[in-house]
C-alpha positions in Angstrom: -6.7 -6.6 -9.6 -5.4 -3.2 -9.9 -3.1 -1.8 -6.9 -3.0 1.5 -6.3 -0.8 4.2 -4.3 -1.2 7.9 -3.8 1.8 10.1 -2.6 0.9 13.7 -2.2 3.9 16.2 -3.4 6.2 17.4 -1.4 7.1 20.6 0.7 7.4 24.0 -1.3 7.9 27.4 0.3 4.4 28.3 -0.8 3.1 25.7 1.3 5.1 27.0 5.0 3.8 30.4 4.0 0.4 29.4 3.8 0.2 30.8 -0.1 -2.1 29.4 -2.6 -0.3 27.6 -5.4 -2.7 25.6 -7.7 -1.6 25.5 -11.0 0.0 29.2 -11.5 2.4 28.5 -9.2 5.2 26.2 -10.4 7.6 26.4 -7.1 10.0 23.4 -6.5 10.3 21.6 -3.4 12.0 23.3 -0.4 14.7 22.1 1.5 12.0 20.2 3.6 10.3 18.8 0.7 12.7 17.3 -0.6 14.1 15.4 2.6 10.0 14.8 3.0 10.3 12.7 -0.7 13.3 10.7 0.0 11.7 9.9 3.2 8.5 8.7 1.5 10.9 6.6 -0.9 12.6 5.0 1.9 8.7 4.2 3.3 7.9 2.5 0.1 11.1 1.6 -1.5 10.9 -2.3 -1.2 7.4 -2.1 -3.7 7.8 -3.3 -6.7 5.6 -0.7 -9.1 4.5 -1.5 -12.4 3.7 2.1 -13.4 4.0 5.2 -11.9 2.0 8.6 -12.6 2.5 12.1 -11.6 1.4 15.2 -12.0 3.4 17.1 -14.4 3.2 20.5 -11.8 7.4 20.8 -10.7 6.6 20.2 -7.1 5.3 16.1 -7.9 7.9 15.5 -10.9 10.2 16.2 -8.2 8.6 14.1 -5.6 7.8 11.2 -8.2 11.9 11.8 -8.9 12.8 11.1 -5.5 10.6 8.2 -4.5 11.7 5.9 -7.7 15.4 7.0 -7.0 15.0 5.6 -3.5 13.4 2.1 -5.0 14.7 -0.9 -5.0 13.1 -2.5 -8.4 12.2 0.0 -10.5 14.5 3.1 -10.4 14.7 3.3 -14.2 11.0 2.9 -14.4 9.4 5.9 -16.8 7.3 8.8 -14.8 4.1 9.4 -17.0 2.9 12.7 -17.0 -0.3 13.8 -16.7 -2.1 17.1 -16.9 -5.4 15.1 -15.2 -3.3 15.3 -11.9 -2.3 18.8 -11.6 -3.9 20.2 -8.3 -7.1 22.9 -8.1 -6.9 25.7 -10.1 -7.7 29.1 -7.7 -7.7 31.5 -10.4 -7.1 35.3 -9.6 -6.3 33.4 -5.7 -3.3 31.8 -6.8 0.2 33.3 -5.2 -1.5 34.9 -2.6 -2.0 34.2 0.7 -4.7 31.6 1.8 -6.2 34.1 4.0 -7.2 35.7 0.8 -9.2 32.6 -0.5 -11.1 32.7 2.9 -12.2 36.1 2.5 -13.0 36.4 -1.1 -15.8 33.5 0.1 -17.0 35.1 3.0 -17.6 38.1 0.9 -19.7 35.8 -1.6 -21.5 34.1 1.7 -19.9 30.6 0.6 -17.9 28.0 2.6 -13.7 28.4 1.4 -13.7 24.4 0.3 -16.6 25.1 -2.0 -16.0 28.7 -2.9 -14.4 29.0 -6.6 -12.3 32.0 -7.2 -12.7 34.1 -11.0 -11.3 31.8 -13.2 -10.5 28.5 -11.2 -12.1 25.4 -11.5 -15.4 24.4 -9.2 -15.2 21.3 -7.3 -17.2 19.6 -9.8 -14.5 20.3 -12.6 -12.2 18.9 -10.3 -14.1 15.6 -9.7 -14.5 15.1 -13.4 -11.1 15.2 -13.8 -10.6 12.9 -11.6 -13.2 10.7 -12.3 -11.3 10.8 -15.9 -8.0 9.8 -14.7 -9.6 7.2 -12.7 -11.7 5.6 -15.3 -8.4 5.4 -17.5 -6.1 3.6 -14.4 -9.1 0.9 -15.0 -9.0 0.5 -18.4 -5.2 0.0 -18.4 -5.5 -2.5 -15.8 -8.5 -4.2 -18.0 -5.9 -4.0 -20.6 -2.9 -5.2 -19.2 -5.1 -8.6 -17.9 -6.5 -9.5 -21.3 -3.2 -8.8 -23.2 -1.4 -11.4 -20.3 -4.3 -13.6 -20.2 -3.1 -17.5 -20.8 0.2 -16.6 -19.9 1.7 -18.7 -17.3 4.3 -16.8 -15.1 4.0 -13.5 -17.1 6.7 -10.4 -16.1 5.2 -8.0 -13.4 2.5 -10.1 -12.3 2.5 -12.2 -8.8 -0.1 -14.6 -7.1 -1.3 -12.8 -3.7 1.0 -15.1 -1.1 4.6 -13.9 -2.8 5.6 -11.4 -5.1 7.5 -8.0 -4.0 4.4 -6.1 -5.1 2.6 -7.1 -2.2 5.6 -5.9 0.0 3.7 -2.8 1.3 5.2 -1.2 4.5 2.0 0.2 5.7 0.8 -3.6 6.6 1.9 -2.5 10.3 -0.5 0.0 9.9 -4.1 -2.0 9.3 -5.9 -4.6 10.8 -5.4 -8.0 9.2 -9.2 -7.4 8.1 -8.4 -4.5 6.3 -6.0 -6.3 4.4 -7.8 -9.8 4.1 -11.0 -7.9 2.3 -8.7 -6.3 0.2 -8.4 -9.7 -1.8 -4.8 -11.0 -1.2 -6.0 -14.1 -0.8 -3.1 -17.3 -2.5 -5.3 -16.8 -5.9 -4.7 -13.3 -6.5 -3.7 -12.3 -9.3 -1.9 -8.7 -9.9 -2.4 -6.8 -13.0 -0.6 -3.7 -12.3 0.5 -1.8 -9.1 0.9 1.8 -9.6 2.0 4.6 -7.8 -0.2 8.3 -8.8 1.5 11.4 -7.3 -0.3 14.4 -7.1 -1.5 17.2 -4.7 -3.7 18.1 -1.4 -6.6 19.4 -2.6 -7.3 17.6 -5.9 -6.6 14.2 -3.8 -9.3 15.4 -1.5 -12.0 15.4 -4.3 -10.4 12.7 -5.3 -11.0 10.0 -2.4 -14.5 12.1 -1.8 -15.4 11.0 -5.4 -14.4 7.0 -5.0 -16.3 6.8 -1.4 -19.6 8.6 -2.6 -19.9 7.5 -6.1 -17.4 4.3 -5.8 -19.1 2.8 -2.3 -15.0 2.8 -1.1 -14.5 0.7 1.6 -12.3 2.6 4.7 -10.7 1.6 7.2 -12.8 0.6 10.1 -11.0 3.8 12.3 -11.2 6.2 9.8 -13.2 9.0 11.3 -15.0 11.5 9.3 -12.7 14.5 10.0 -9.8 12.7 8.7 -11.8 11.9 5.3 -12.2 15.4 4.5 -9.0 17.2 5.6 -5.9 17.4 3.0 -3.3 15.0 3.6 0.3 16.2 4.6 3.1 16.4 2.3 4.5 13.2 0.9 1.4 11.2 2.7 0.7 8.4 1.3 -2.7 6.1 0.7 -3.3 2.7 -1.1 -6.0 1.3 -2.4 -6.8 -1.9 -3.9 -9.6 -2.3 -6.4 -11.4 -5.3 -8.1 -12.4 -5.1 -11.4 -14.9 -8.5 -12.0 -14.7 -10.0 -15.0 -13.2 -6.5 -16.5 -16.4 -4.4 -15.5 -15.2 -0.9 -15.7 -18.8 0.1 -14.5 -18.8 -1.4 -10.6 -15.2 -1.5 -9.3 -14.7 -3.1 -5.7 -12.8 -0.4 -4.0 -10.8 -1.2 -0.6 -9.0 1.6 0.7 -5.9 0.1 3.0 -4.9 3.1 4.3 -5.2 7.0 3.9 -2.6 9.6 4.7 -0.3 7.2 5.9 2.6 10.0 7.5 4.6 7.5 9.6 7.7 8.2 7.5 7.8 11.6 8.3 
């Protein structure tokens, strides 16, 4: 059992001005991004992570930063860095306004979420690295299982009814449903709890890859809208995914919540 939570980065300047960023555009976090991060590490301060991921763009390394230095347990827990995360590249689009972006694909008679600028990445370059980050999250989870397996009371891993990993504030925020087909039942077994932190857009391809290709389980209020627009700054999802009998091939995906903003 692999659990799995998404924080998006925080606030840059970029982002209030409406300018394109991707990956040409290294800006911290503003003033408001960074009060946005602590507030997301206060939201999920009392889970107990295993590992924790982030995008090695500044904006997430800062976020990542300030959520563990708001936790409880694992403040002193290493932030892996990963170039799989790093949001959409725009190409010639990035630093300048999004307006731009819209226009350069009305001029080439395309829809803006599926237009790709001169020398950014499609949408399918996107998903692939996505679906590559992914397939290694499973695999480490695989890992971690048969390396533990046979040992009784092993560090970091907690039956279903106790444990602080499954002390998620979002429970508030989910029917008991939800949470009951997401497998927390007393024989539950938790191989690794991660936290991912990355960006809008690439998250967007993202969750669209797991619920097309995946079969992801949503919420039962989730409307469709909400499934395809970009998440706000420091929102957070979880999912929870089922790997039987260590089959990489057909993971059981339950998504908990998406875009969770009630810290903000």
């Amino acid at each position: 059992l692999l659990l799995f939570t998404i924080s998006f980065s925080g606030e840059t300047r970029y982002n209030k001005d409406k300018i394109l960023q991707g990956q040409g555009v290294d800006e911290p976090l503003s003033a408001t991004g960074f009060r946005q991060a602590d507030a997301a590490g206060l939201f999920l301060s009392n889970v107990k992570f295993t590992h924790v991921f982030s995008s090695d763009l500044l904006r997430a390394k800062q976020t990542a930063a300030a959520i563990l230095g708001k936790n409880r347990f694992c403040k002193d827990l290493e932030i892996k860095y990963d170039a799989r995360l790093r949001e959409r590249k725009y190409g010639v689009a990035e630093g300048r306004p999004l307006a731009d972006l819209k226009a350069m694909a009305k001029d080439a008679g395309e829809q803006c979420p599926s237009f790709t600028p001169s020398g950014g990445e499609t949408l399918d370059e996107v998903r692939e690295r996505a679906r590559d980050f992914f397939e290694f999250l499973c695999q480490l989870a695989v890992e971690l299982e048969q390396k533990e397996h046979g040992k009784p009371s092993a560090p970091g891993r907690s039956s279903g009814t106790s444990g602080e990993q499954f002390v998620f504030p979002w429970t508030n925020h989910c029917s008991e449903a939800e949470l009951s087909s997401a497998g927390s039942g007393s024989s539950t077994v938790l191989d690794a709890n991660i936290l991912v932190v990355s960006h809008g857009a690439y998250m967007r391809n993202w969750i669209g890859y797991m619920v097309s290709d995946l079969n992801c389980t949503l919420p039962a209020n989730l409307t469709k809208s909400q499934l395809s627009s970009v998440s706000p700054n420091t929102g957070v999802s979880h999912f929870i995914i089922k790997l039987e009998n260590g089959n990489l091939l057909k993971p059981s995906i339950t998504c908990v919540c998406l875009n969770q903003d009630s810290h903000l």
